[in-house]
DOTI-948361 format. One record per residue (C-alpha): residue number from 1; residue in one letter; x, y, z. Coordinates in Angstrom, 3 decimals. Example, Ala and Ser with C-alpha at 12.3 -4.5 7.8 and 13.67 -1.06 7.14 Angstrom:
! DOTI-948361
R   pos   code         px         py         pz
R     1      A     12.300     -4.500      7.800
R     2      S     13.670     -1.060      7.140
This chain:
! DOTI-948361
R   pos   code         px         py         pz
R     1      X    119.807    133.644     98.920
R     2      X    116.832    135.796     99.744
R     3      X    115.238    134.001    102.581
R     4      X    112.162    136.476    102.844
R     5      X    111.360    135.662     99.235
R     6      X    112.110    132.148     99.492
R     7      X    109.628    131.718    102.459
R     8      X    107.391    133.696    100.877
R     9      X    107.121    131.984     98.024
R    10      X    106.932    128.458     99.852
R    11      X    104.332    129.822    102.088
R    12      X    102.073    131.594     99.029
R    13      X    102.341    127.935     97.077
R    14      X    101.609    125.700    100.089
R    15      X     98.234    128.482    100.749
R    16      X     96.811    128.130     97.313
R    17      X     97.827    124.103     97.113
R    18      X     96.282    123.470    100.229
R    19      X     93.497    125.976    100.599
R    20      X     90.528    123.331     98.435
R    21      X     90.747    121.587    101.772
R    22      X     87.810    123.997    102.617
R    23      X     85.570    123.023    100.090
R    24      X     86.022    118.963    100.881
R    25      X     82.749    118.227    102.736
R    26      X     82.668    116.610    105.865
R    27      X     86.885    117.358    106.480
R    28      X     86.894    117.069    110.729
R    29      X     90.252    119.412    110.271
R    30      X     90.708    121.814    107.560
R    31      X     92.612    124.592    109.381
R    32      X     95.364    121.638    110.236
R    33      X     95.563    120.346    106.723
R    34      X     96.087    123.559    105.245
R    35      X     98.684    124.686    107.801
R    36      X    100.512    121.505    106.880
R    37      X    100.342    122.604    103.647
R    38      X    101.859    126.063    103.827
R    39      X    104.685    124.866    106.186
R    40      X    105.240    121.961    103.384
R    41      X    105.096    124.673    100.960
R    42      X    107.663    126.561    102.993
R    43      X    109.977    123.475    103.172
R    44      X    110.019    122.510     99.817
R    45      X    110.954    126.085     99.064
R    46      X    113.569    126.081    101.496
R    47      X    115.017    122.759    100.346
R    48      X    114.822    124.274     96.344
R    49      X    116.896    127.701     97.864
R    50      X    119.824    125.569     99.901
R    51      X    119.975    123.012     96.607
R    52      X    120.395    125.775     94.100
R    53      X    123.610    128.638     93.835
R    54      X    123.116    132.075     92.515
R    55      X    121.840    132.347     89.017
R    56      X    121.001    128.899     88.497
R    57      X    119.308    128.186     85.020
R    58      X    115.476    128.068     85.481
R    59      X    115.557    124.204     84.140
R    60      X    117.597    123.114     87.771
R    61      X    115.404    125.154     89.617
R    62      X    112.046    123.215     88.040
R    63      X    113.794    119.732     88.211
R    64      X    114.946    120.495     92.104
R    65      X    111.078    121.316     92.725
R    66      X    109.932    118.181     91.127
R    67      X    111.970    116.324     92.806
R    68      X    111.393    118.217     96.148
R    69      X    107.454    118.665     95.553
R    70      X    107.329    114.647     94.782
R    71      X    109.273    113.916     97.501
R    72      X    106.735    115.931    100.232
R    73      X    103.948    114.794     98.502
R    74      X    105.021    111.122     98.970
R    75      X    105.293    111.714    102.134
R    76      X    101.785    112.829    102.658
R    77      X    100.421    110.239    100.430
R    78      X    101.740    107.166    102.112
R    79      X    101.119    108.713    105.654
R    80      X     97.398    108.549    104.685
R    81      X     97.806    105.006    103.640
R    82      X     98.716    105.137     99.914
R    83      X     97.056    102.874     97.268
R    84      X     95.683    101.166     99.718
R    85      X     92.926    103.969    101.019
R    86      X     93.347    106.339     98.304
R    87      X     92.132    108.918    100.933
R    88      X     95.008    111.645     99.454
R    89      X     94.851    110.509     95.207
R    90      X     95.662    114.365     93.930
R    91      X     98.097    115.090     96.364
R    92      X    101.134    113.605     94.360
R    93      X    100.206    115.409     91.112
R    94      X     99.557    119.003     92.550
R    95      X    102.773    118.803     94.846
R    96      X    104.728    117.884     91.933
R    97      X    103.057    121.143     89.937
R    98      X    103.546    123.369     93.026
R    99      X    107.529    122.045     93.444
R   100      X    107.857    122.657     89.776
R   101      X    106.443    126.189     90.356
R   102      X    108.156    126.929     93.126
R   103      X    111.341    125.674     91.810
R   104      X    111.043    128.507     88.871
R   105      X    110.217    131.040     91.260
R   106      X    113.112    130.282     93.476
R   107      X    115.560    130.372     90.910
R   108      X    114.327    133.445     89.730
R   109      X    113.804    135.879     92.587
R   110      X    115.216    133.781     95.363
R   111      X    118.613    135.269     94.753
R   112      X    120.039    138.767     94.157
R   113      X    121.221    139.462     90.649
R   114      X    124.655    140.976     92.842
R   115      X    125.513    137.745     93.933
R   116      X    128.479    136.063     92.050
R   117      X    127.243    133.220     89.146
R   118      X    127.109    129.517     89.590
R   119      X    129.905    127.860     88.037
R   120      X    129.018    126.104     84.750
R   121      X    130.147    122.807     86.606
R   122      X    127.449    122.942     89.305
C-alpha cells in the first residue's frame, strides 16, 4: 500500500467534507470540526487501504468506503444526539459519498501496479 497517497487522499476528502463548517453561522468551533473531519477523512482512508489487497476491483473498494464512511459518520451523528437533536442531519449522507469516493480512490492509486494481484478468492 501507498501510505502517502492513502493519507492523502483521506486527508483531501475529510478537507472538502468538512470545510462548509465555515459557512454555518453562529458555529462557536469551526477550526475543531473541520480538523475532526480531515483526521476522520484520514481514518476512513486508512481503514479502506488495510481492508483492501493489491489490485482490488474498484466495486470492493466503493462498498469498503460505504461501509467505512457510514460507519464514521454514525459515529458523529449519534455523538451529537441523533434523531433526537438533529443538530448533525447531512452528516450520514455526505460521509457515506466521501467513503464511497474515497474507497475508489484507494483502490485505484493506493497501491502500486508492481505489487502482486489479489487472489480471486479475497
Amino acid at each position: 500500500m501507498k501510505l502517502l497517497n492513502v493519507l492523502l487522499i483521506g486527508a483531501v476528502l475529510g478537507a472538502v467534507d468538512g470545510g462548509g463548517i465555515f459557512f454555518a453561522p453562529g458555529e462557536p468551533y469551526p477550526t475543531e470540526i473541520f480538523s475532526a473531519a480531515i483526521l476522520k477523512g484520514v481514518l476512513v482512508a486508512l481503514m479502506i487501504g488495510f481492508s483492501l489487497k493489491a489490485r482490488a476491483p474498484l466495486l470492493r473498494g466503493a462498498a469498503f468506503g460505504l461501509l467505512y464512511g457510514l460507519a464514521f459518520a454514525l459515529v458523529v451523528f449519534l455523538a451529537k444526539g441523533g434523531v433526537a437533536s438533529m443538530d448533525a442531519p447531512y452528516v450520514v449522507p455526505s460521509g457515506a459519498v466521501f467513503g464511497i469516493i474515497a474507497g475508489l480512490l484507494v483502490a485505484k492509486l493506493g497501491f502500486s501496479s508492481s505489487e502482486p494481484m489479489a487472489s480471486p478468492r479475497n
